[in-house]
N, C-alpha and C positions, 0 to 999 in steps of 0.2 A: 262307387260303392253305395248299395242304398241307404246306407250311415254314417258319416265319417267319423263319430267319434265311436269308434269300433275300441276297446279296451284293448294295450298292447298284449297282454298275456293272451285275447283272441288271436290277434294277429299272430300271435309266435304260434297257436296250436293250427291255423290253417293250412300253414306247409305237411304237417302230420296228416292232414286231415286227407289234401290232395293226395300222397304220397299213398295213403290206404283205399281212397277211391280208385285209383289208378291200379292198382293190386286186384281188389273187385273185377273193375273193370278186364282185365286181364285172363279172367279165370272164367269170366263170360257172364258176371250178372250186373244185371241189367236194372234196379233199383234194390235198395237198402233200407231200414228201417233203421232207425238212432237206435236201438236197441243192439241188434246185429253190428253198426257200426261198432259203439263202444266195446265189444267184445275185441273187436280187432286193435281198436286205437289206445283201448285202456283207460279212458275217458268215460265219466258219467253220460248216460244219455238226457240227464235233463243240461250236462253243458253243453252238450253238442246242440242241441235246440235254440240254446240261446245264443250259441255261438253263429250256428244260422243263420238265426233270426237279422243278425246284422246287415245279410245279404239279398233279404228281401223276402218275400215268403215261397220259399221252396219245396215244399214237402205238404201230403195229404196226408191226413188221419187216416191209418186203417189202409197206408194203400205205401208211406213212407219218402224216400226221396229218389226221385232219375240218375242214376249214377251220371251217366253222360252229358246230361243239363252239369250238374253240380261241379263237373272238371271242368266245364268250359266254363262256367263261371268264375270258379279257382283260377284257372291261366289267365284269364282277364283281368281278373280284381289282381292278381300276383305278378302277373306278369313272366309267370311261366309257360314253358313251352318244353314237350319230352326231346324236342329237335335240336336243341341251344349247345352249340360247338363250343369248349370249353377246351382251353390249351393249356399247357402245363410248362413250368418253364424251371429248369432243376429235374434232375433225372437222376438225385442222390439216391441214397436212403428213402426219404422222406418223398423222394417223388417216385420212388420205387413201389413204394407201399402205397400211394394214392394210385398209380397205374396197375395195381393189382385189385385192389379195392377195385375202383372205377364201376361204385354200384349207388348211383345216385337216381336209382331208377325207379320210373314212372314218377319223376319229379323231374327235374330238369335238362335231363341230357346228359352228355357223358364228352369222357377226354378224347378228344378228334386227332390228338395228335400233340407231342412235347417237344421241347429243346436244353440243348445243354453244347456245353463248350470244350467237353472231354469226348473226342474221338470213343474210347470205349465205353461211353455208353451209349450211341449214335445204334441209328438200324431200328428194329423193332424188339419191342419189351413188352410180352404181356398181351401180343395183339395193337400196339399202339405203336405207330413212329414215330421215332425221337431225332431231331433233325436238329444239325448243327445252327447252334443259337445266330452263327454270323449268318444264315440265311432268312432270319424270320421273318422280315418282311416280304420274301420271295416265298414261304411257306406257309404261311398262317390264312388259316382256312379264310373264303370271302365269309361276310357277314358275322365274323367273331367278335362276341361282345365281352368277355370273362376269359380274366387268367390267373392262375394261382401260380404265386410265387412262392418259390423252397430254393432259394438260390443263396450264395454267401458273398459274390463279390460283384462288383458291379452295378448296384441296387438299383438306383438313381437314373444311372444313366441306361437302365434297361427297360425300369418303369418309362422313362420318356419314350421310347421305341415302342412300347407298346402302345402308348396314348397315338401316336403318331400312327398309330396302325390302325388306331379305330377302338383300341381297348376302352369300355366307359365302368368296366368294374375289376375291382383286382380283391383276390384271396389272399389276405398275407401272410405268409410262415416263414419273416425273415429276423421279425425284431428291431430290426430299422426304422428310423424314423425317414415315412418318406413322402416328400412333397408331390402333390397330384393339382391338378385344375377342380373348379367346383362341380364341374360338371360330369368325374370320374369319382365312382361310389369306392372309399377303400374300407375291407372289414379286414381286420387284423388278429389273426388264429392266435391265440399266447397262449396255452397248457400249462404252464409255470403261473402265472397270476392264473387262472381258473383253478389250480390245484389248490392255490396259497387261499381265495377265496372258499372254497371248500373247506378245508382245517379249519379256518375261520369260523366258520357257520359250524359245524362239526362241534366244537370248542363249545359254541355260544350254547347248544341242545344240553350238554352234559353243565350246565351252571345254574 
């Protein structure tokens, strides 16, 4: 990155950023002006500039920014890619409604394929096959790096099958505390503490 002390709250709006170029992109055009952006992303156009600006100098006056420079810069600096095989592993509820969702689009890729350990939810859901969990290692796409867990038992010694398979990032929707290696990224989804934070801060406005 042409900066590394890029300010975390940048970082967190670049996913936003890509996820709108890539929209752009989509629809067939071909540069942007920060002006234009910010309509789409909601964001001031003098942040987006400075936000940029972290990435090198990107854009002309009067002429604005290459949408297609500016994604390939975002998947490099991010390490995104629209092609990234994402497996799913819970085929409850909750991985019901992620397999229905499954709109993570023109940001990283989408769900290649689930598992779970109940015969009737096995087959295909939503456009996605959902394949018996005893099989993963025999099913799980080559080159998968990311898997989201929504599972209740098992936790531990499921996470270890996927490390073992090549997993180096895990989505957690279990609750569990669970042991990984240093070299497997875990982020861990809690809705309950984000809500409990939210009141909180809610609370603090009104004092």
């Amino acid at each position: 990155m042409a900066n590394k002390n890029v300010p975390k709250a940048t970082l967190q709006r670049y996913p936003v950023y890509l996820k709108a170029l890539r929209k752009l992109q989509n629809s067939g055009i071909d540069r942007v002006m920060s002006k234009e952006l910010a309509s789409v992303v909601n964001i001031e156009p003098t942040t987006i500039r400075r936000d940029f600006s972290f990435l090198g100098n990107l854009g002309k006056q009067g002429y604005g920014y290459d949408v297609e420079r500016l994604i390939e810069i975002f998947n490099q600096e991010l390490g995104m890619g629209f092609d990234e095989k994402i497996i799913l592993v819970g085929a409850g509820n909750l991985g019901r409604a992620l397999m229905k969702y499954n709109k993570w689009d023109y940001v990283v890729g989408e769900i290649a394929c689930a598992f779970d350990i109940n015969p009737d939810r096995q087959g295909v859901r939503f456009g996605i096959p959902v394949y018996d969990l005893a099989d993963l290692e025999k099913r799980i796409p080559e080159g998968c790096r990311i898997a989201i867990l929504a599972i209740s038992n098992d936790i531990q010694q499921t996470v270890d099958r996927l490390v073992d398979c090549g997993i180096i990032g895990l989505v957690d929707f279990t609750h569990e505390h669970i042991q990984v290696p240093k070299s497997v990224i875990l982020k861990a989804v809690d809705v309950v503490s984000s809500i409990q934070e939210l009141v909180f801060e809610t609370n603090a406005l009104n004092q």
